[in-house]
C-alpha positions as CSV (number, residue, x, y, z in Angstrom):
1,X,16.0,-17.5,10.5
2,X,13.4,-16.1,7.4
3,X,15.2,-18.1,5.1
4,X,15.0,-21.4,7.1
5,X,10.8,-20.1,8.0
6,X,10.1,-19.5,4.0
7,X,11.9,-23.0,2.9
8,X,9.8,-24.6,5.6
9,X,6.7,-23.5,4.5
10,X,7.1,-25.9,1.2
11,X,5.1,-23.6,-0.4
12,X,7.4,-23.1,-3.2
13,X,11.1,-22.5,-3.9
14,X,13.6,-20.5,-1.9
15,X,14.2,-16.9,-3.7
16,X,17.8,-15.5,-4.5
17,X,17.2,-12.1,-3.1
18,X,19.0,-9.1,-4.8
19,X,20.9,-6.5,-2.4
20,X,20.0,-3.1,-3.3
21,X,20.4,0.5,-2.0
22,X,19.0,3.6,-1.0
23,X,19.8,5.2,-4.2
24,X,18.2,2.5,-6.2
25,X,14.9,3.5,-5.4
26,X,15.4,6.6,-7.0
27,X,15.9,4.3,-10.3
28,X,12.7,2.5,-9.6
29,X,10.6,5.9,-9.3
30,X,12.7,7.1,-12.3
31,X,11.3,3.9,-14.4
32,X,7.7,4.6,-12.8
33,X,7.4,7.6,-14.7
34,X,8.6,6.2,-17.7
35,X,5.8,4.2,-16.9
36,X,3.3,6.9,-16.6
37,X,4.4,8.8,-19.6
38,X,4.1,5.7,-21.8
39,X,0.7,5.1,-20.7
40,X,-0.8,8.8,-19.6
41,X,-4.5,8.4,-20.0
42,X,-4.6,5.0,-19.0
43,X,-3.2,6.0,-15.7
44,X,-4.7,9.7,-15.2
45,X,-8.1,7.4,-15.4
46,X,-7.1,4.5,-13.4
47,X,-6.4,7.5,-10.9
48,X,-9.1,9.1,-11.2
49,X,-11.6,6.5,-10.4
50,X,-10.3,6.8,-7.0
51,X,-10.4,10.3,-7.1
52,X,-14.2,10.0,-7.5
53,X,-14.3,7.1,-4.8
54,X,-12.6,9.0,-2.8
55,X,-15.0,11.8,-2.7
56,X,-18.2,9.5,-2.6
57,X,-16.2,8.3,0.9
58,X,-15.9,11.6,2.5
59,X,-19.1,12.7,1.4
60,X,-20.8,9.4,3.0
61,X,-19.2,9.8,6.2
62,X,-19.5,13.7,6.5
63,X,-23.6,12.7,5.9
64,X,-23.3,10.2,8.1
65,X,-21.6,12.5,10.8
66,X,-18.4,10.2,10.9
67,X,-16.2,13.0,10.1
68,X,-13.5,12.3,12.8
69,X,-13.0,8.8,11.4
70,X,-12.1,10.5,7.9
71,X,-8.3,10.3,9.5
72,X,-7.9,6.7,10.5
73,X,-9.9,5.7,7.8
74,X,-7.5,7.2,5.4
75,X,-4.4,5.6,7.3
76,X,-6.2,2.8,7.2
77,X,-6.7,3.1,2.8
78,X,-2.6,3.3,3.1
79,X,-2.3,0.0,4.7
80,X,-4.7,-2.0,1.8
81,X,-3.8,0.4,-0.9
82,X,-1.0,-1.9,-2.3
83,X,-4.1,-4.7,-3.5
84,X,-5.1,-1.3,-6.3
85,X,-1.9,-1.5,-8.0
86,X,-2.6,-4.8,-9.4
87,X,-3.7,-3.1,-13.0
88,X,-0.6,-1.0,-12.9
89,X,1.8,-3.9,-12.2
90,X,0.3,-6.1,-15.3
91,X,0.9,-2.3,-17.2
92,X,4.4,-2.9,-16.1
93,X,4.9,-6.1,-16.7
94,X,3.6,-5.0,-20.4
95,X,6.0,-2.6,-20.6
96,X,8.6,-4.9,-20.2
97,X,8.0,-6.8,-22.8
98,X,7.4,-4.0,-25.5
99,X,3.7,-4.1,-25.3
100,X,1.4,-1.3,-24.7
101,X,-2.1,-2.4,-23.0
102,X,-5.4,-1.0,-22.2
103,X,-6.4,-0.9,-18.8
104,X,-9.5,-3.1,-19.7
105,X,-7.1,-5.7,-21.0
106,X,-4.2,-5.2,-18.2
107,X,-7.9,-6.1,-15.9
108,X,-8.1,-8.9,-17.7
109,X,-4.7,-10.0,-17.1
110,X,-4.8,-9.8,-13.8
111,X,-7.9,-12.5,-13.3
112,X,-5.6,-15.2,-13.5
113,X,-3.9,-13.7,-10.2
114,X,-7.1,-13.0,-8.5
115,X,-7.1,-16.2,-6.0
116,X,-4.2,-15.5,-4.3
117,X,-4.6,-12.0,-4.0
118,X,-7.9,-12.5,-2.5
119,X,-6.2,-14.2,0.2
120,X,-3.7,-11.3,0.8
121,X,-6.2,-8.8,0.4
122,X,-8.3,-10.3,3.3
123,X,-5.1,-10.6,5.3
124,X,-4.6,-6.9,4.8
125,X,-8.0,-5.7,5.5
126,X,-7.5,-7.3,8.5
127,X,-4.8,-5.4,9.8
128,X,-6.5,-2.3,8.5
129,X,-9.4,-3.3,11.1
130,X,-7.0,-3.9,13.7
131,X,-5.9,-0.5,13.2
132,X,-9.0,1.7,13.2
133,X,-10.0,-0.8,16.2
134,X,-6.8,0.2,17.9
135,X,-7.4,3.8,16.7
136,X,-10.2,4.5,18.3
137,X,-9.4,2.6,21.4
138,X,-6.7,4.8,21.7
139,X,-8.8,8.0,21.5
140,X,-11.4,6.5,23.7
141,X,-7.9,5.5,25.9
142,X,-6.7,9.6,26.4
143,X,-10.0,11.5,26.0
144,X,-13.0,9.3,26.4
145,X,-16.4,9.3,24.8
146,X,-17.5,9.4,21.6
147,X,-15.1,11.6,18.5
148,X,-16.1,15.2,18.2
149,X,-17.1,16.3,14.8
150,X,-14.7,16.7,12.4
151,X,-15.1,20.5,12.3
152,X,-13.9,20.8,16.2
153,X,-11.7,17.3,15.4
154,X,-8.5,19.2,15.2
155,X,-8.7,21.8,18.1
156,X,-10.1,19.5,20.6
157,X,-7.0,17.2,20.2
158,X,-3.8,19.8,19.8
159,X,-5.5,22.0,22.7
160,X,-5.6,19.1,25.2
161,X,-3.0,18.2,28.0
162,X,-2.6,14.7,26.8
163,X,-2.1,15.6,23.1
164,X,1.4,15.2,22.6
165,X,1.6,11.4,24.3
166,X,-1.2,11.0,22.2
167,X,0.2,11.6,19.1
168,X,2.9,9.8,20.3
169,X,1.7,6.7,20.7
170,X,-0.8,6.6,18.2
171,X,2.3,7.3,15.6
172,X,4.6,4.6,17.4
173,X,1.0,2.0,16.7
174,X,0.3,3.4,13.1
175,X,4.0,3.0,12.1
176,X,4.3,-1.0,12.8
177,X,0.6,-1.5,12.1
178,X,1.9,0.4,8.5
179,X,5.3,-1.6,8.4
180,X,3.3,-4.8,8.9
181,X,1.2,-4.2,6.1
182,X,3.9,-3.4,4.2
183,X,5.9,-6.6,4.9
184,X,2.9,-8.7,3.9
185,X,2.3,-6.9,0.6
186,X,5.0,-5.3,-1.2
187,X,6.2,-7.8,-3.0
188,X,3.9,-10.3,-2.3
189,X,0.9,-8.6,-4.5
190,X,3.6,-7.8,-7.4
191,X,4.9,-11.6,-7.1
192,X,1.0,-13.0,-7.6
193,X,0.7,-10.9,-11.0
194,X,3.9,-12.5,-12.4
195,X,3.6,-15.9,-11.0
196,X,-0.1,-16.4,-10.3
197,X,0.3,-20.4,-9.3
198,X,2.7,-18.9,-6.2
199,X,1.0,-20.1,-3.7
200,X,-0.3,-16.8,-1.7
201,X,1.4,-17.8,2.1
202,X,4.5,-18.6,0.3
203,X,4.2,-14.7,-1.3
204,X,3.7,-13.2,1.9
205,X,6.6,-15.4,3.8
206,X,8.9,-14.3,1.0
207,X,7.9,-10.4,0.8
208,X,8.2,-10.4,4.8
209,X,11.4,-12.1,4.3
210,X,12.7,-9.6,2.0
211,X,11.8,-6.7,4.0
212,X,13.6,-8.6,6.9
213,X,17.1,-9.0,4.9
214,X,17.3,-5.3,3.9
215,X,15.2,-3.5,6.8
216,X,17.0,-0.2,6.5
217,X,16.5,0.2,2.5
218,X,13.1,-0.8,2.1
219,X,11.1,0.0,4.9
220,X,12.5,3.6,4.0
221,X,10.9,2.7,0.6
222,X,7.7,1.8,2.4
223,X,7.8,5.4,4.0
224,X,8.7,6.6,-0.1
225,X,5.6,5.0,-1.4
226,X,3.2,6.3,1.6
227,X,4.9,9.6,1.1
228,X,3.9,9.6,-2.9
229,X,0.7,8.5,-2.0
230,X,-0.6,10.6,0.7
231,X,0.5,13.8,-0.8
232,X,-1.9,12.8,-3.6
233,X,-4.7,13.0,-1.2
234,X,-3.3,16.4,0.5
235,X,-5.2,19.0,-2.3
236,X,-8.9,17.1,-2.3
237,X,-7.6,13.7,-3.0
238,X,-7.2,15.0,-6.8
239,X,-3.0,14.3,-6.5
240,X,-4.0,10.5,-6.7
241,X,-4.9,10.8,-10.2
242,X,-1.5,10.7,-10.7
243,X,0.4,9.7,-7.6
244,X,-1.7,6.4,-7.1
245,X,-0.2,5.1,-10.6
246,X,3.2,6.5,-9.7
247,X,3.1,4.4,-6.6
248,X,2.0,1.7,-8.6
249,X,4.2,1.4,-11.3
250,X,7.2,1.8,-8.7
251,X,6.5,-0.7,-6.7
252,X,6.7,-3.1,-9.4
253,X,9.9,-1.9,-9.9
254,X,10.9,-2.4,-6.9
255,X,9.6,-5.7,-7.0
256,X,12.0,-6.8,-10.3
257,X,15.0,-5.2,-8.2
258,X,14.6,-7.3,-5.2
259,X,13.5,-10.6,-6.8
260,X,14.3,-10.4,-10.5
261,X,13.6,-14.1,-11.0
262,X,10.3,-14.1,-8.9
263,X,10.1,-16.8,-6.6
């Protein structure tokens, strides 16, 4: 049923989609830090910029005494962080091809690409709305009024009666709000740097499509990638120096694995 929705779409052409397995993606993380070790400082700064963004976040909504949205914000970042790759997927690309870039000039690369992935971008930010909407509906939902502050955040919610269906549900929402996401972007984004005329419905159909023919493998992927890049954020948010390019870099393999002839 994908395959007859993408043709319809008469975007662009039909992809042959690659089968591929769980231990596959330990091949594409493999190549990532090939990636990273070809191209350190390049990618130590590209993380680290959002290191310091990062921090400039937190600080804003600590002054702004939005501390309890830190956590849904965050979740949130996960859902749109596949647009911030786009530098490390032209460094990629690069790779491929036996050239070694600057991260200026793999920014300039990507302007060709910038379009389309405006178009996926706004669909992702989107659904990262939807979710802090849904987010704080839900905490409005079980406990009512407005967020403590984030200092009592974390004992008012684990010493309440409702806590555990909260939790609950709010993982059962944040899990397809974060598979959605997913399915829009992974291999949409990656498909926009290497064919920048794709036309960017036609990348999204195809990447939801993909995700749709191999469920098991690569929504377990999706979980890989959120798992890489959240336990950057764990100590301060300084692990993203270096997991944020990881994530990067394998997804773009990942990409080349599913749809090695683009689409």
């Amino acid at each position: 049923m994908m395959r007859t929705v993408t043709a319809d779409l008469g975007t662009g052409p039909v992809p042959d989609y690659e089968s591929v397995t769980v231990d596959e993606s330990g091949l594409w993380v493999h190549r990532a830090l090939a990636d990273f070790r070809r191209a350190p400082v390049t990618s130590l700064i590209y993380g680290g910029v959002f290191v310091g963004i990062s921090w400039l976040v937190v600080a804003a909504m600590l002054f702004a005494g939005l501390g309890s949205v830190l956590l849904p914000l965050a979740s949130g970042f996960m859902l749109v962080g596949a647009m911030f790759a786009v530098p490390l997927h032209v460094i990629s690309r690069a790779h491929e091809q036996g050239e070694s870039i600057s991260l200026i000039e793999a920014i300039r690369r990507s302007r060709a690409s910038v379009p389309g992935l405006a178009f996926v971008g706004i669909t992702l930010t989107l659904v990262m709305l939807s979710w802090m909407l849904l987010a704080l509906l839900l905490f409005a939902g079980f406990y009512g009024g407005q967020p403590p502050t984030l200092t009592h955040f974390a004992t008012a919610l684990l010493s309440s009666p409702q806590a555990a269906i909260f939790l609950a549900v709010g993982t059962v929402v944040g899990g397809v709000m974060a598979t959605v996401a997913f399915a829009l972007a992974a291999f949409s984004i990656p498909m926009l740097v290497d064919r920048p005329d794709t036309q960017p419905v036609h990348a999204m159909a195809v990447s939801i499509e993909a995700v749709a023919r191999q469920p098991g493998v690569l929504i377990g992927w999706g979980a890989t990638i959120g798992f890489i890049t959240v336990s950057g954020m764990v100590p301060a948010f300084l692990g993203l120096a270096f997991t944020l390019p990881l994530a990067g870099y394998a997804s773009w393999h990942a990409y080349r694995a599913i749809l090695p002839r683009g689409a």
